[in-house]
N, C-alpha and C positions, 0 to 999 in steps of 0.2 A: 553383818558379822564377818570376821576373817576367817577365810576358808578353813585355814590349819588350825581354827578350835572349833569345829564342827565336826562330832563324833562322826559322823558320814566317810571325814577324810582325816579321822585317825587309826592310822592304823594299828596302836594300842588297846583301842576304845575295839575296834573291829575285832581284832583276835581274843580277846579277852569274852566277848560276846557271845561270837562262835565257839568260844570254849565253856561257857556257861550251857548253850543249848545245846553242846554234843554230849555234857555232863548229863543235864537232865533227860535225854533222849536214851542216855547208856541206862544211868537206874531206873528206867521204867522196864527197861527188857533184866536187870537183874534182878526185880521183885522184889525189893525191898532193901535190895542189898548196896553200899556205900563204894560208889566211884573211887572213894580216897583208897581202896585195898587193890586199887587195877595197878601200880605201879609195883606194889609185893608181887602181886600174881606175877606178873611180866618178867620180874626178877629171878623169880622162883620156880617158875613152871619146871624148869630144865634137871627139876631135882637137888641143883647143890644147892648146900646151906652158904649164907652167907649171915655176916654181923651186922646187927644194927646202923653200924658205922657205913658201912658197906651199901646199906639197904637205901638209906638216906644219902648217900650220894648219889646215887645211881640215881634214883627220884629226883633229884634237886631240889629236897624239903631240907628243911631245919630237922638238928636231931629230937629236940620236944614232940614235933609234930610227929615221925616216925613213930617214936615211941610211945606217942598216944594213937597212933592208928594201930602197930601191934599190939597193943594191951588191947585194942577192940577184937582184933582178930582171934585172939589167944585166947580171949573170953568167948569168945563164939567157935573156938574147937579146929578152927583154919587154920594156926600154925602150932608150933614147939620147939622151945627152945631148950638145946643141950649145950651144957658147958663145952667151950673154943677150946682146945687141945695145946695149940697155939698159945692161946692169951688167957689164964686163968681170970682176968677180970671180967672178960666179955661171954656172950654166952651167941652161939648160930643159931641162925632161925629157919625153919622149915618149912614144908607144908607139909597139914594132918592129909591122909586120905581124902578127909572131907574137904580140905583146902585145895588139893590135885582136882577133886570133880567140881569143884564150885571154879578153879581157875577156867577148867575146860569151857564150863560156861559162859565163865565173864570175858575171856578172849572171844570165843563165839559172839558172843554182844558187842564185842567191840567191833567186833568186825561187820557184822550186821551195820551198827552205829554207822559209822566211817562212811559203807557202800551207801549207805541212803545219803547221807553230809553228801558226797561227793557225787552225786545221781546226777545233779545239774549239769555237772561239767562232762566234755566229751572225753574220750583216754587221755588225747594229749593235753588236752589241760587241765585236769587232775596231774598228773608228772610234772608239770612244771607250775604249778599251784605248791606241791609238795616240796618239788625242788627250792622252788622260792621260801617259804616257811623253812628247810633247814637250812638256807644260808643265812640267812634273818637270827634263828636262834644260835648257830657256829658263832655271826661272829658277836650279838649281844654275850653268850657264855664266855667268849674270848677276853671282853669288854670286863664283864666283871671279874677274871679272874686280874687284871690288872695290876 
């Protein structure tokens, strides 16, 4: 078989992989709780509100998908939304008290996550491990915005 369809030496197949097992490594340290709200948290931690629209790009999800991870969240008391000032259509999303101490946590796990993922590697190659993965995604983002 030709090397270049041998998930070994793709590196699609590869990252995608390692993002599966850093996924299922982060919800076992959040107890129950769904990876898909780490890009709100990350968002939001900082206290400002931002809009849906906002939240979703920032993630580079679809706005459907957003908006069904917020109605999870908002069902579960994480965030609040108040009418945009700005934009009478759209409404900012928050975090509840309980979403600031659940973020606290799920950064703490992320970070946890991460330092174990990256345990293998010595400093310098975690930073250029890293460094490599953001030129990779720079210039695919660049790619599709096309």
């Amino acid at each position: 078989m030709d090397d270049r369809y041998r998930r070994e030496q793709s590196a699609g197949y590869l990252v995608n992989w390692a993002a599966r097992l850093f996924t299922r490594a982060l919800e076992r340290r959040l107890a129950g709780s769904s990876a898909g709200s780490m890009p709100v948290f990350f968002a939001l931690i900082d206290g400002r509100a931002q809009t849906q629209k906002e939240l979703a790009h920032w993630a580079a999800v679809e706005q459907p998908t957003m908006a069904n991870t917020l109605a999870r969240m908002e069902r579960d008391g994480l965030i609040e939304r108040t009418p945009d000032p700005a934009d009478r259509r759209s409404a900012l999303v928050a975090l509840t008290p309980l979403g600031q101490q659940r973020a606290g946590q799920a950064l703490q796990a992320a970070g946890h996550t991460n330092a174990l993922g990256l345990s293998p590697l010595s400093p310098e190659e975690r930073e250029t491990f890293l460094e490599m993965l953001r030129r990779v995604i720079q210039y695919l983002d660049a790619e599709e915005g096309r």
